[in-house]
Backbone as JSON Lines, residues from 0, in Angstrom:
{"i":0,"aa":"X","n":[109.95,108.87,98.81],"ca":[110.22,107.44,98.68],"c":[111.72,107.23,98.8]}
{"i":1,"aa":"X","n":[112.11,106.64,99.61],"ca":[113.29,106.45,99.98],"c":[113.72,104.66,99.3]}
{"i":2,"aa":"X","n":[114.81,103.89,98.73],"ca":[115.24,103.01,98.27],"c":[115.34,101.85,99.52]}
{"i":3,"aa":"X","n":[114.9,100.97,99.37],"ca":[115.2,100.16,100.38],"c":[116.63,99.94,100.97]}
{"i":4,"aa":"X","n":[117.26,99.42,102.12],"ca":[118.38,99.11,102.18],"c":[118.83,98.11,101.46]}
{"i":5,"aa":"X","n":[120.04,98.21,100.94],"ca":[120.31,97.24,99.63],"c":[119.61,97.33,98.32]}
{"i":6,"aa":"X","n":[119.45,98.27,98.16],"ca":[119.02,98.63,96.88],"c":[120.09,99.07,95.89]}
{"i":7,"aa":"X","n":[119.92,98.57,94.43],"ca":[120.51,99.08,93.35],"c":[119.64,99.58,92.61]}
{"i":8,"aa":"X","n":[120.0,100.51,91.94],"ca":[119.12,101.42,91.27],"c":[119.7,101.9,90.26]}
{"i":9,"aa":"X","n":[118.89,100.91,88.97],"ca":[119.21,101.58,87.6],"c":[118.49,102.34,87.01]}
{"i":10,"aa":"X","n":[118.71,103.14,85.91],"ca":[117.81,103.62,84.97],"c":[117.19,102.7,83.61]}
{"i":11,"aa":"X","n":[115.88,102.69,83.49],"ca":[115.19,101.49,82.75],"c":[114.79,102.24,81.65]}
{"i":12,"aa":"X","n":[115.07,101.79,80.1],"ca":[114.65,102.04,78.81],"c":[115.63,102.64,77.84]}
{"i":13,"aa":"X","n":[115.4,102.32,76.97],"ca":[116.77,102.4,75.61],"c":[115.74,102.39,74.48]}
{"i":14,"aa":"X","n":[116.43,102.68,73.31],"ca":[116.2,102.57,72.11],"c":[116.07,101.11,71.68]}
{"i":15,"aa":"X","n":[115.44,100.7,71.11],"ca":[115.13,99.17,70.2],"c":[116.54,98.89,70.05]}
{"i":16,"aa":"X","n":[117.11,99.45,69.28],"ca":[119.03,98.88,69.4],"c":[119.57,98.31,69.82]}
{"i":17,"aa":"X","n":[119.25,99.15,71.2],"ca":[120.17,99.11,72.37],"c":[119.23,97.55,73.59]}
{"i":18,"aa":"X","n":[118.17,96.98,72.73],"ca":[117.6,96.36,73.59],"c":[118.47,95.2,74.47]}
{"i":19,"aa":"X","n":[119.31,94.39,73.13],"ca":[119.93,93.23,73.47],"c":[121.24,93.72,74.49]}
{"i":20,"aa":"X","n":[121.75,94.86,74.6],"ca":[122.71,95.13,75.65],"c":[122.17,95.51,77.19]}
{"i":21,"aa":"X","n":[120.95,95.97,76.92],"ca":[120.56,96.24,78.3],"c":[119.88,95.35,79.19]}
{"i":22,"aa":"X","n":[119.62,93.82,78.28],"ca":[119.04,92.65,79.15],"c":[120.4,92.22,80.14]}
{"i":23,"aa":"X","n":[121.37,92.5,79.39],"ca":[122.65,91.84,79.7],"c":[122.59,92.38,81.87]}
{"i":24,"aa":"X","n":[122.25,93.77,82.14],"ca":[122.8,93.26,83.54],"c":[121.42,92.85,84.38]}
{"i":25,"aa":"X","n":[120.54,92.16,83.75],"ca":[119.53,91.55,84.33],"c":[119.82,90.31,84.78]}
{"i":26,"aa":"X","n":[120.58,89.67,83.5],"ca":[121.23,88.26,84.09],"c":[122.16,88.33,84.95]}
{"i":27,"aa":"X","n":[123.11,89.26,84.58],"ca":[124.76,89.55,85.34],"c":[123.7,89.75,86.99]}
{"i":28,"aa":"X","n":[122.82,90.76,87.2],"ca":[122.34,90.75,88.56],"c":[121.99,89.07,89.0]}
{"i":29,"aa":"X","n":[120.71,89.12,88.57],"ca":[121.0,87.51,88.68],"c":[121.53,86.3,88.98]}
{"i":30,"aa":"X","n":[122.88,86.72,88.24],"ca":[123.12,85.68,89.03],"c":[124.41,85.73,89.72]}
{"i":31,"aa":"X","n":[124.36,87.22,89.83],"ca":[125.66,87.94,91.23],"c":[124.49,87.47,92.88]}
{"i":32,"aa":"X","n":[123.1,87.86,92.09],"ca":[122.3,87.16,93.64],"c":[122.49,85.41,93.85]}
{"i":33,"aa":"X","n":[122.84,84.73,93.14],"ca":[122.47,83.86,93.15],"c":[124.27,82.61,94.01]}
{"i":34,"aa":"X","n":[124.95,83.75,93.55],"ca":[126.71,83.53,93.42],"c":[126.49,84.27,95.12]}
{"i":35,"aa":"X","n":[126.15,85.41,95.42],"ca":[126.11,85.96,96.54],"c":[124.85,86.33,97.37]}
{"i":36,"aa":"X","n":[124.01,85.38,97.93],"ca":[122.86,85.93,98.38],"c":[122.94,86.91,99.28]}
{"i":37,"aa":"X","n":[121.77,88.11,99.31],"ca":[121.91,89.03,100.09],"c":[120.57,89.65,100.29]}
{"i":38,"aa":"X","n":[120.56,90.86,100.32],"ca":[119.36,91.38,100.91],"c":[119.02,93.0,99.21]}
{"i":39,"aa":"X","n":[120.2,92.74,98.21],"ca":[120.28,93.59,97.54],"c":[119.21,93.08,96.53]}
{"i":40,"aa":"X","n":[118.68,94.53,95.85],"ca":[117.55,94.59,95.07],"c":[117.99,95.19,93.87]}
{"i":41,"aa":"X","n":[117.39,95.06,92.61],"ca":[117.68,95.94,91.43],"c":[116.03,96.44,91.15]}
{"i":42,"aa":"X","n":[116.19,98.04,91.65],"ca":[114.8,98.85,91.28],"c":[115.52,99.5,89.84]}
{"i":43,"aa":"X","n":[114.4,99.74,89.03],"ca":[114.31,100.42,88.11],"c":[113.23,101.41,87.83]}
{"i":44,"aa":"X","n":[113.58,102.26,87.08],"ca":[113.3,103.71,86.78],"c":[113.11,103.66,85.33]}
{"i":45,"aa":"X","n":[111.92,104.22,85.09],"ca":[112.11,105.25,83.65],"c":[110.76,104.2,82.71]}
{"i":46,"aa":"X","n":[111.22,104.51,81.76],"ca":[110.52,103.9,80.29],"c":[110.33,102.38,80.45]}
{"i":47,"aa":"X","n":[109.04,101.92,80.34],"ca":[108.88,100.23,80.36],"c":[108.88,100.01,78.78]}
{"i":48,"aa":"X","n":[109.58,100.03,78.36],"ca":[110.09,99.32,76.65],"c":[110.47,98.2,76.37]}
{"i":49,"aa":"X","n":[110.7,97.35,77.54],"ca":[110.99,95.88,77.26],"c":[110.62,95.23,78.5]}
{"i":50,"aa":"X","n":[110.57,93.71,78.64],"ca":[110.15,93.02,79.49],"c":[111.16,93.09,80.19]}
{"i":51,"aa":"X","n":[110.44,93.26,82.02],"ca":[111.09,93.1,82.75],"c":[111.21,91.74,83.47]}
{"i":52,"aa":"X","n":[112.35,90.78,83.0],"ca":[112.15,89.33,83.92],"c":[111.95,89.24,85.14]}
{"i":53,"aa":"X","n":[111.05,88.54,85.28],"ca":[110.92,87.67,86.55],"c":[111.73,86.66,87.61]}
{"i":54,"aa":"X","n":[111.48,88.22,88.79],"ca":[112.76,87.8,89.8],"c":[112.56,88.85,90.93]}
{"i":55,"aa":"X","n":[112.74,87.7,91.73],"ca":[111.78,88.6,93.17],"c":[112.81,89.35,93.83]}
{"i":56,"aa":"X","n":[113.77,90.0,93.3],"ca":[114.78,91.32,93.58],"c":[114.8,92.15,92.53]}
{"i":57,"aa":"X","n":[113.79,91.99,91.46],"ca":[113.94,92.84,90.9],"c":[112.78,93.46,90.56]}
{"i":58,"aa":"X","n":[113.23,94.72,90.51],"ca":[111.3,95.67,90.93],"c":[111.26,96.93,89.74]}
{"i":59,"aa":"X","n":[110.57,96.77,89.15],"ca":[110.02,97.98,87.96],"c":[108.89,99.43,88.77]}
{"i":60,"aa":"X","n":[109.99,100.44,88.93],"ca":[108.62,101.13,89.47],"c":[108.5,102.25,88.22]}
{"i":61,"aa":"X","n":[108.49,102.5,86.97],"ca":[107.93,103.36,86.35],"c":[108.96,104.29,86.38]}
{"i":62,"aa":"X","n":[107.88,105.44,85.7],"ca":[108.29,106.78,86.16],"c":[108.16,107.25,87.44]}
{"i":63,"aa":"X","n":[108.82,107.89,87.88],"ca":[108.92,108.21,89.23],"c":[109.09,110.11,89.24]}
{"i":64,"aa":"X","n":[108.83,110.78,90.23],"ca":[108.73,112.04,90.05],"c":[110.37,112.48,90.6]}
{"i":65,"aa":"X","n":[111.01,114.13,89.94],"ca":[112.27,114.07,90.28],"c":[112.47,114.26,91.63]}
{"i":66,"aa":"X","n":[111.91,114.72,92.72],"ca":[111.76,114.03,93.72],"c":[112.23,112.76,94.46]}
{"i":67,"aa":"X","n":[111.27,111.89,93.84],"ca":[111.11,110.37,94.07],"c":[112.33,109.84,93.5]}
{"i":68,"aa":"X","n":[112.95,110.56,92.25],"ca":[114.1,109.99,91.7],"c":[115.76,109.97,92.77]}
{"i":69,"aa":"X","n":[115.61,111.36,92.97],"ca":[116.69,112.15,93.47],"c":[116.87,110.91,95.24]}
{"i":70,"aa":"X","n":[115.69,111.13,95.54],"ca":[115.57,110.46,96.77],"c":[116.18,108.5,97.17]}
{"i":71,"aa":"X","n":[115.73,108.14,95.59],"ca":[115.91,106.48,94.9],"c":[117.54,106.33,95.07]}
{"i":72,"aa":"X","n":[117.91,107.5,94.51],"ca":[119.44,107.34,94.31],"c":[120.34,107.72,95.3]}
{"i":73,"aa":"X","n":[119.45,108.32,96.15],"ca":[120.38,108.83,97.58],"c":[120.47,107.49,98.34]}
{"i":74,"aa":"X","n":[119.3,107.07,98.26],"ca":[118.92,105.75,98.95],"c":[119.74,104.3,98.19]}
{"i":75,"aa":"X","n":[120.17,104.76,97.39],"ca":[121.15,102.65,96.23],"c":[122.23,103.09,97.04]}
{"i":76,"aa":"X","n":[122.45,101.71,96.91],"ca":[123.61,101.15,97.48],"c":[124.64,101.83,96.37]}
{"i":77,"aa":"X","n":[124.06,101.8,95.06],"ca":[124.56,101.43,93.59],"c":[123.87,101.84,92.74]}
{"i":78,"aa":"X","n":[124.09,102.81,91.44],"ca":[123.35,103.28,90.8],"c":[124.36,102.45,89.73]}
{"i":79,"aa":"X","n":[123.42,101.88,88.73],"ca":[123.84,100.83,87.43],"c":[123.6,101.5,86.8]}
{"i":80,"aa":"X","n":[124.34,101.53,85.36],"ca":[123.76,103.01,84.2],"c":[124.5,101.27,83.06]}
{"i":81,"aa":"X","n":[123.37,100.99,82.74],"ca":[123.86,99.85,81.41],"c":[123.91,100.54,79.81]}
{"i":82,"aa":"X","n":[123.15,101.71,79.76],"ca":[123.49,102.14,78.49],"c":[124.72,102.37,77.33]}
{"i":83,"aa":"X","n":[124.77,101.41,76.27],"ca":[126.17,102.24,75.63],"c":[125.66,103.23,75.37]}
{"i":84,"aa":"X","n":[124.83,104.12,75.27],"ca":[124.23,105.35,73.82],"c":[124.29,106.49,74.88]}
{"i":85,"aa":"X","n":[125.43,107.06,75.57],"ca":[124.84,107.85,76.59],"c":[125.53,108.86,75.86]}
{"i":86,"aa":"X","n":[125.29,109.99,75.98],"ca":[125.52,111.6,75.24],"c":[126.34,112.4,76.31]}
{"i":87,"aa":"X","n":[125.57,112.71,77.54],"ca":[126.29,113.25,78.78],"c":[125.87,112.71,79.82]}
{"i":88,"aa":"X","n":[124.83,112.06,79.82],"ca":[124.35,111.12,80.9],"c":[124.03,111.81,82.44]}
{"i":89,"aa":"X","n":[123.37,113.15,81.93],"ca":[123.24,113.79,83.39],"c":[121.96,113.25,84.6]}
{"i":90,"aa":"X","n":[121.65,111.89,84.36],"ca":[121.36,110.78,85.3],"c":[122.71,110.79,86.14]}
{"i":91,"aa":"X","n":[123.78,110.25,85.17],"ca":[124.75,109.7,86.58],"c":[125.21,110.71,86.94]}
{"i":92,"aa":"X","n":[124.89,111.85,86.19],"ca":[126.02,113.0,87.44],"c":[125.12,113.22,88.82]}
{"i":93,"aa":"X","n":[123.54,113.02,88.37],"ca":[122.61,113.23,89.54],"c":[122.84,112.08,90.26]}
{"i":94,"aa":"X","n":[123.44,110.64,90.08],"ca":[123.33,109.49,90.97],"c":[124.65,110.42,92.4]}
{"i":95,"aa":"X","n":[125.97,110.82,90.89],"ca":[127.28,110.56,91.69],"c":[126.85,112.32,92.74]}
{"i":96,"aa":"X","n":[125.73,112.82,92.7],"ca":[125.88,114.74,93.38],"c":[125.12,113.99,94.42]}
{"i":97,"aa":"X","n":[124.45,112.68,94.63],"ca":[123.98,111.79,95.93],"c":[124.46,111.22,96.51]}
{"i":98,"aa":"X","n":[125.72,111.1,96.14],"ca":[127.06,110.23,96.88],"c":[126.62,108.74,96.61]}
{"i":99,"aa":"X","n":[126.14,108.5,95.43],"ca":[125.61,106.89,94.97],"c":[126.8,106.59,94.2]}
{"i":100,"aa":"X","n":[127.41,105.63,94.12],"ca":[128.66,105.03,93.42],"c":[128.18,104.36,91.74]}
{"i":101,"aa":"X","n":[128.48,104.81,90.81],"ca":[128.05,104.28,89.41],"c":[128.6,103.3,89.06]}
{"i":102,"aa":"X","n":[127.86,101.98,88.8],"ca":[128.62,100.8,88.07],"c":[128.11,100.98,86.26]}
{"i":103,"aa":"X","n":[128.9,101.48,85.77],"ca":[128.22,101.59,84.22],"c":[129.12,100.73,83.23]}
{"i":104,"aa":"X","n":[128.62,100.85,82.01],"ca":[128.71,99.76,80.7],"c":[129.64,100.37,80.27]}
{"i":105,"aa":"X","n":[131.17,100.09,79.97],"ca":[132.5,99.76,79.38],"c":[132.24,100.32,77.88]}
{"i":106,"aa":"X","n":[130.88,100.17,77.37],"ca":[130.66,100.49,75.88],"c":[130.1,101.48,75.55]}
{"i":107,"aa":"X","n":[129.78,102.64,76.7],"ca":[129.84,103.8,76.71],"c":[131.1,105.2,77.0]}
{"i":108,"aa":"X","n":[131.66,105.35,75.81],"ca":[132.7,106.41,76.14],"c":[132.67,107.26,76.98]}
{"i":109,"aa":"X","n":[131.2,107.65,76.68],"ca":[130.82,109.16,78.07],"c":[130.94,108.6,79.73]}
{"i":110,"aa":"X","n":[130.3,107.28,79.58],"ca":[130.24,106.58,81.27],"c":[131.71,106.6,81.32]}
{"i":111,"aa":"X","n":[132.29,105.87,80.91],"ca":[134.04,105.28,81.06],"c":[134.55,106.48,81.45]}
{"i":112,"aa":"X","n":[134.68,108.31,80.37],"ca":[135.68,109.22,80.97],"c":[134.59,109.38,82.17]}
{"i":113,"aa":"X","n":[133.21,109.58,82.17],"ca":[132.5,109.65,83.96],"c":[133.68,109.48,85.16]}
{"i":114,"aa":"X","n":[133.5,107.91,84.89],"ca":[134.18,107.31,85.89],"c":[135.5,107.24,85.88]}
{"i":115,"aa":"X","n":[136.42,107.38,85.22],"ca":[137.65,107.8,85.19],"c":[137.78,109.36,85.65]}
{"i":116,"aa":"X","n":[137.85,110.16,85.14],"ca":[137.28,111.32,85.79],"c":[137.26,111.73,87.25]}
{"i":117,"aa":"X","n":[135.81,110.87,87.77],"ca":[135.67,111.15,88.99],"c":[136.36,109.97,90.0]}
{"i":118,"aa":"X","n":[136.59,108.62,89.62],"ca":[136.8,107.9,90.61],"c":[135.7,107.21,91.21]}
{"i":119,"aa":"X","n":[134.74,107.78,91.1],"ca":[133.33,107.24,91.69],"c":[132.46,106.17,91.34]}
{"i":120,"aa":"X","n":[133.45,105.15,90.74],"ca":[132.6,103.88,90.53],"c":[133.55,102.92,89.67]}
{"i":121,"aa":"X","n":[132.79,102.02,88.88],"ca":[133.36,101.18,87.84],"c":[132.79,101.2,86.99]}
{"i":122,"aa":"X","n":[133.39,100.29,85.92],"ca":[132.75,99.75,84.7],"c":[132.97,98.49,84.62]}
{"i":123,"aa":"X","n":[131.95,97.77,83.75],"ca":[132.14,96.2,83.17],"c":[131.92,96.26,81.91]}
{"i":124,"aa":"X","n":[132.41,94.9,81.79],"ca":[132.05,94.75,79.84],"c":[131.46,93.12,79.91]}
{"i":125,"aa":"X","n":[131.39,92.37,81.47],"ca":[130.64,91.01,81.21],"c":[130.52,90.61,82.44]}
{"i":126,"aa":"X","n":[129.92,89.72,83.18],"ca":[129.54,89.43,84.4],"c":[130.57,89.42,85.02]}
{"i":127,"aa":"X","n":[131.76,88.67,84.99],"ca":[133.02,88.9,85.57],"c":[133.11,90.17,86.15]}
{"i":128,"aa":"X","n":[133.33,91.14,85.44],"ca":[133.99,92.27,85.96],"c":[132.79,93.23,86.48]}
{"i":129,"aa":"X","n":[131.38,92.72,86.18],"ca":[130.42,93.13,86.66],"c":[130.34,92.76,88.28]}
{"i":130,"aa":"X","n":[130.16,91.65,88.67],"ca":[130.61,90.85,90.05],"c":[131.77,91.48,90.65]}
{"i":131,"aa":"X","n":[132.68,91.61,89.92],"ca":[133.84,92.19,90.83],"c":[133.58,93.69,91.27]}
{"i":132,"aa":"X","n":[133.13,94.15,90.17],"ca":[133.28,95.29,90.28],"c":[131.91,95.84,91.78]}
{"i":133,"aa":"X","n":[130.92,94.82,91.51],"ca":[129.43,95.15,92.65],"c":[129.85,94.51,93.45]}
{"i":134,"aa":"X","n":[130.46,93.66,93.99],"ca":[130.72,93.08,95.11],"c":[132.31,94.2,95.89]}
{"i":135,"aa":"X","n":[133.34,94.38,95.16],"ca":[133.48,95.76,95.66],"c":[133.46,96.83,96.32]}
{"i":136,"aa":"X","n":[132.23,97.25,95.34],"ca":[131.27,98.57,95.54],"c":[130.61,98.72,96.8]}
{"i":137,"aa":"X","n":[130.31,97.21,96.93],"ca":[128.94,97.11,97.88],"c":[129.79,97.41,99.5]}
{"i":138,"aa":"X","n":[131.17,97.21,99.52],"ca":[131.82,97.29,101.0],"c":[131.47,98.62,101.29]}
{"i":139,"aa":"X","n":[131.26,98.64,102.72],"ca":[130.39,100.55,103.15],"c":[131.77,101.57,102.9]}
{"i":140,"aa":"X","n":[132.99,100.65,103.49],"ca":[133.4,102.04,103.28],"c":[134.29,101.92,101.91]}
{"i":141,"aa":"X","n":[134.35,100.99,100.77],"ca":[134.61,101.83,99.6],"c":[133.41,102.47,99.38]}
{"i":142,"aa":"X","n":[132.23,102.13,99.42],"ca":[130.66,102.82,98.68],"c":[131.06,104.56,99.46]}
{"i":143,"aa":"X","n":[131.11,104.6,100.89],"ca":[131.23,105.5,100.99],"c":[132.45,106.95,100.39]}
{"i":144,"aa":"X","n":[133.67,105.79,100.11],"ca":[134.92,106.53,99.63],"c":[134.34,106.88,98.0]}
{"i":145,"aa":"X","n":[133.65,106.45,97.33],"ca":[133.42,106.1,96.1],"c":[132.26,107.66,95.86]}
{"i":146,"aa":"X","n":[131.15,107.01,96.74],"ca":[130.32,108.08,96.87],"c":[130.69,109.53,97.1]}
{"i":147,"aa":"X","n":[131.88,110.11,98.2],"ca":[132.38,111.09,98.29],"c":[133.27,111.74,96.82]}
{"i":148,"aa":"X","n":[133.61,110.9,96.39],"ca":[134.25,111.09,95.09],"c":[133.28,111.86,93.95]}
{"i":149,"aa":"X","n":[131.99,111.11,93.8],"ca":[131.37,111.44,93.2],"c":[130.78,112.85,93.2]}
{"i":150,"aa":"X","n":[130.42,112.85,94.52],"ca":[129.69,114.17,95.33],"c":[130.84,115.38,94.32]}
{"i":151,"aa":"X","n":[132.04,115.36,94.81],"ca":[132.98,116.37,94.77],"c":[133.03,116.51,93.03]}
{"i":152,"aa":"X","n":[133.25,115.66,92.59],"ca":[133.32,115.47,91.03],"c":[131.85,116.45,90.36]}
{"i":153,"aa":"X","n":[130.91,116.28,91.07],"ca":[129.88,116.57,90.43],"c":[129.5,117.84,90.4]}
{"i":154,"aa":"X","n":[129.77,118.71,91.75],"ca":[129.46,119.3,92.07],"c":[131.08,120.53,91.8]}
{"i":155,"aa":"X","n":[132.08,119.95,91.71],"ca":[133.1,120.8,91.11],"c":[133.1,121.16,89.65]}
{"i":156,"aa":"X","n":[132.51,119.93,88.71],"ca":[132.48,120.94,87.04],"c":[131.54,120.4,86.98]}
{"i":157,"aa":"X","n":[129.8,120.47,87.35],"ca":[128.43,120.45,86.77],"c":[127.68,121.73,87.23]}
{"i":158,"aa":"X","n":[128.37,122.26,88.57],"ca":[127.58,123.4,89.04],"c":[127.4,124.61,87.71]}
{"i":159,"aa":"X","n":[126.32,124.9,88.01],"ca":[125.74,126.28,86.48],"c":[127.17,127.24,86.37]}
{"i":160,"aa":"X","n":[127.38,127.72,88.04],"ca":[128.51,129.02,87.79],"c":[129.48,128.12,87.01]}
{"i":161,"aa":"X","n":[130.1,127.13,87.11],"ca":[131.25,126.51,86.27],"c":[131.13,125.83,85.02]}
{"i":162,"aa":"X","n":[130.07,125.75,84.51],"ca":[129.78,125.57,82.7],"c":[129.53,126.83,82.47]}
{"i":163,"aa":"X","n":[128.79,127.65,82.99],"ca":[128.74,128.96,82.33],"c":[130.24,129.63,82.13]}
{"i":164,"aa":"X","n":[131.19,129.29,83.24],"ca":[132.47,129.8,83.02],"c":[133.17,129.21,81.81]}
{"i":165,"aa":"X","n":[133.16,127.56,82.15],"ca":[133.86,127.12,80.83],"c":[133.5,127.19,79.54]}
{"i":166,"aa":"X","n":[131.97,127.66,79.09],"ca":[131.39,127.84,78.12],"c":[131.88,129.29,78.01]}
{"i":167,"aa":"X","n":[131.58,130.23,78.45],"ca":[133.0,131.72,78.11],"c":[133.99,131.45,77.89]}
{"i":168,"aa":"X","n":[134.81,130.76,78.52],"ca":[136.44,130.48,77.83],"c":[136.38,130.15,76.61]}
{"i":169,"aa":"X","n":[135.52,128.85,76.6],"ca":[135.51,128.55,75.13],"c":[134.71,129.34,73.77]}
{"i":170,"aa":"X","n":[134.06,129.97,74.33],"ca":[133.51,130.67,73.23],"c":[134.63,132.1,73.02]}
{"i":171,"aa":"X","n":[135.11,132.37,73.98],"ca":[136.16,133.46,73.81],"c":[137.43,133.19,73.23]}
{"i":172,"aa":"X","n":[137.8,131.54,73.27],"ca":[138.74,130.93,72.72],"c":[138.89,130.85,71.29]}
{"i":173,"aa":"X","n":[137.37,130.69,70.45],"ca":[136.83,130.46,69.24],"c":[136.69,131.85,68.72]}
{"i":174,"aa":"X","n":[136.78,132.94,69.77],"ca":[136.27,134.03,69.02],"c":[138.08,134.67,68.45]}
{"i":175,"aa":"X","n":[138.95,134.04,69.49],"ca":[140.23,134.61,69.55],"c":[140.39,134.24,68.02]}
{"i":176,"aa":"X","n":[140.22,132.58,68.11],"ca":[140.95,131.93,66.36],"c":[140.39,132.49,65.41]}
{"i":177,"aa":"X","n":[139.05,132.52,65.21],"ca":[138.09,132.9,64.02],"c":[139.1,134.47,63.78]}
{"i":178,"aa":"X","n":[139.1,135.39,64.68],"ca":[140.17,136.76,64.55],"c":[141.35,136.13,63.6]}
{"i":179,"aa":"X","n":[142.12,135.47,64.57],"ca":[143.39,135.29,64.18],"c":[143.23,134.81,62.91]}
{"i":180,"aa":"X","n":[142.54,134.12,62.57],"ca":[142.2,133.13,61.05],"c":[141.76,134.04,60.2]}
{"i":181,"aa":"X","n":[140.95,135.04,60.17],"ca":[140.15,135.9,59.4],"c":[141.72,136.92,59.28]}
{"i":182,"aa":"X","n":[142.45,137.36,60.26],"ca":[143.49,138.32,60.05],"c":[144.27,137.37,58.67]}
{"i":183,"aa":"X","n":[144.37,136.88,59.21],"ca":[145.61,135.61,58.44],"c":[145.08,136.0,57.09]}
{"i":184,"aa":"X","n":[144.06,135.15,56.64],"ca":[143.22,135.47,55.61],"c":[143.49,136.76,54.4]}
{"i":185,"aa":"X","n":[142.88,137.98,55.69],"ca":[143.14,139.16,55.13],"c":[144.61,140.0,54.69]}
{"i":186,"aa":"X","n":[145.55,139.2,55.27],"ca":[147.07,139.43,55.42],"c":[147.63,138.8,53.69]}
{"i":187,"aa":"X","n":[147.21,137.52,53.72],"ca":[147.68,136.3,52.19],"c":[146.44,137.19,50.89]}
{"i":188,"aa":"X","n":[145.14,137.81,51.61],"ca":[144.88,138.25,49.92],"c":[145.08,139.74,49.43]}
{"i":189,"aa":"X","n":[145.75,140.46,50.76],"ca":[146.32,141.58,50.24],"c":[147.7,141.88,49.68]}
């Protein structure tokens, strides 16, 4: 399954919490279609936990297989990540290893260093900078400059050989102090 042309493609479902922040870019889409008519769509992915409004660009397809996912996001124009509650968010590293450009939520620390980081997208914190930021995005060749960013970002510190490396440094780093600390230790009670 490939994304239509003009497709945006978010990830759909949150915690009860998090409900009242994630209606927020339903409207912001809304009425960026409405400010800019076009041919762009907002598909969604994942968990049906809240109502999806009614609006003939915007399409609920479920769960989707990782496959079908991987393929969704090769295919957006725009991968939207509205969550504040994100941990590591290895959704958007799979949007940005598709060369999909991330527009994510300002009220997620993990999205914000994401995209600072890589370069590969924006953030908003309200329709304003939501609009600016997707209208933007949507030019082919920032999407494409944006997208390449991502690719490289993702694929330079997510690949296995390079967490397994940085996870040795750091555990060899911790093993150095715990020494040095335990010497110390043994040095002040003798």
């Amino acid at each position: 399954m490939t994304s239509p042309p003009g497709a945006a493609l978010s990830r759909y479902g949150a915690a009860a919490s998090a409900r009242r922040i994630m209606l927020r870019p339903f409207s912001c889409f809304a009425k960026f279609k409405k400010a800019f008519p076009s041919d762009l769509r907002l598909l969604l992915t994942g968990k049906d936990d809240m109502p999806v409004p009614s609006h003939p660009d915007i399409e609920f397809l479920g769960f989707v297989s990782e496959e079908e996912k991987l393929s969704l996001m090769a295919g957006a124009r725009v991968f939207v990540i509205p969550s504040p509650n994100e941990s590591f968010s290895i959704v958007t590293l799979e949007a940005m290893a598709q060369r999909t450009p991330v527009l994510a939520s300002s009220k997620s620390e993990v999205l914000v260093d994401h995209i600072k980081s890589s370069g590969a997208g924006c953030v908003y914190q309200d329709y304003k900078s939501f609009a600016a930021a997707l209208h933007e995005m949507l030019s082919d060749e920032k999407r494409v400059e944006l997208g390449n960013r991502g690719r490289e970002y993702a694929v330079a510190w997510y690949r296995p050989e390079h967490v397994r490396e940085s996870l040795r440094v750091a555990i060899e780093s911790s093993v150095e102090v715990i020494t040095y600390k335990t010497q110390l230790i043994e040095t002040v009670s003798t």
